[in-house]
C-alpha positions in Angstrom: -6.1 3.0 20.4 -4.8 -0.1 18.9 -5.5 -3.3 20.9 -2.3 -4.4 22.8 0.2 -6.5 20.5 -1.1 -5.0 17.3 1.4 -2.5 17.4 1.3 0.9 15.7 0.9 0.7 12.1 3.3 3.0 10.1 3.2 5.0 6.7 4.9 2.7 4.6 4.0 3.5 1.0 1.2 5.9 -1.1 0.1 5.0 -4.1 -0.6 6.5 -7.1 -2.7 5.0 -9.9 -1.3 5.6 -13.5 -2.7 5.5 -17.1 0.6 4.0 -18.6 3.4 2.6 -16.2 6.3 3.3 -18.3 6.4 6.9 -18.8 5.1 7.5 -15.4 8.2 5.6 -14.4 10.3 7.8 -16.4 9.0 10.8 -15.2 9.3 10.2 -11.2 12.7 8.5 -11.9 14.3 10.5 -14.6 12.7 13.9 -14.5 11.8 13.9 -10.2 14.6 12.1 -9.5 13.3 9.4 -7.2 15.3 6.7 -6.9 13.3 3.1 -8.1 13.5 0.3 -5.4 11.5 -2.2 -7.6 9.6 -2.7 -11.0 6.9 -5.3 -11.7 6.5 -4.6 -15.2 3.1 -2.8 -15.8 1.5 -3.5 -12.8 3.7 -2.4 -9.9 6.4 0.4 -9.3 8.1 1.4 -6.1 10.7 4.5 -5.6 12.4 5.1 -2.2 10.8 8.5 -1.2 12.3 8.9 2.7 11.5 6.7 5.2 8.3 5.7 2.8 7.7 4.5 -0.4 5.9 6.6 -3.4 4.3 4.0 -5.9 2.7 3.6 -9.2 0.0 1.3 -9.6 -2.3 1.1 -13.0 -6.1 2.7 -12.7 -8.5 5.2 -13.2 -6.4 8.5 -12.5 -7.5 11.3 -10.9 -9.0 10.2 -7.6 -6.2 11.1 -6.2 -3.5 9.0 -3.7 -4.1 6.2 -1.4 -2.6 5.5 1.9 -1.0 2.2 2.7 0.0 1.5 6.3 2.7 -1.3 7.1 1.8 -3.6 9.9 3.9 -6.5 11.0 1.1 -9.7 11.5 -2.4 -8.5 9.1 -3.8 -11.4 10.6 -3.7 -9.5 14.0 -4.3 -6.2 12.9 -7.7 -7.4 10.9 -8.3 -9.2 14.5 -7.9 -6.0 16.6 -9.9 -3.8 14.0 -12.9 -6.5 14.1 -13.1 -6.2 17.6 -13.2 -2.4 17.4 -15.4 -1.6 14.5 -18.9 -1.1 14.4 -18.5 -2.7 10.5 -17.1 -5.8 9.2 -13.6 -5.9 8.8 -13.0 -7.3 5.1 -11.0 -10.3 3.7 -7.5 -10.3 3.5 -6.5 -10.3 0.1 -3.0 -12.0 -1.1 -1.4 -10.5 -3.8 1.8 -11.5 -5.9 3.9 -8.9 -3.2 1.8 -9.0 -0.2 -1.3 -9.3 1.9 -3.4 -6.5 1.9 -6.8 -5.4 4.0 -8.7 -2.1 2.7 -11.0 -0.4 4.3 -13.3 2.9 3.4 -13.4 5.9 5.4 -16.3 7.8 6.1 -15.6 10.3 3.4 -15.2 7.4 1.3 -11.4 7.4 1.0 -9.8 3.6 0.7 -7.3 2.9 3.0 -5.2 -0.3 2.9 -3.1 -2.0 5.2 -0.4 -4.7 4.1 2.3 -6.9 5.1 4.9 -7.7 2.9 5.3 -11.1 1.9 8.8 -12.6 1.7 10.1 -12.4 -1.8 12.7 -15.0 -3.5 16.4 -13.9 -3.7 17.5 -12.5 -7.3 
């Protein structure tokens, strides 16, 4: 049960890793029909899939998806999972769209958790 104030994360986004960004855009806009919220050239695409997002990130394909859970404060979360798990909680990471804290599962599944950084207008 999450500690009080940490909140419940939620599904916000899976990812899927991709040998060659453009035609994997293509496919999942054009030919699945998702629509695309947001390109980063060859190293980030999101589609609005639903109350989630479905992404495309560049790597080593088939190991299947990854699960990233939205939480509103990391900081908090990371704090709350320390104080619960047996395991040191990681770093937080900062990358160009957000702050992100992945974990392994005991089957050896990655999970991450993010917030969204605020991005400029335009």
């Amino acid at each position: 049960m999450p500690a009080p104030g940490s909140g419940t994360p939620d599904l916000g986004q899976v990812i899927y890793p991709v040998r060659e960004m453009a035609p994997a855009v293509a496919f999942y806009r054009d030919v699945v029909g998702l629509p695309l919220k947001f390109q980063d050239g060859d190293r980030w695409a999101a589609f609005r899939a639903g109350a989630a997002t479905f992404a495309l990130a560049p790597g080593a394909t088939g190991g299947g998806a990854t699960a990233a859970f939205r939480v509103a404060d990391l900081a908090a979360f990371a704090a709350a999972l320390a104080a619960r798990s047996p395991a040191p909680v990681p770093a937080i990471a900062r990358g160009a769209h957000e702050l992100t804290l992945t974990l392994v599962d005991p089957s050896g599944n990655a999970v991450v958790f993010y917030q969204s950084l605020p991005q400029p207008a335009g």
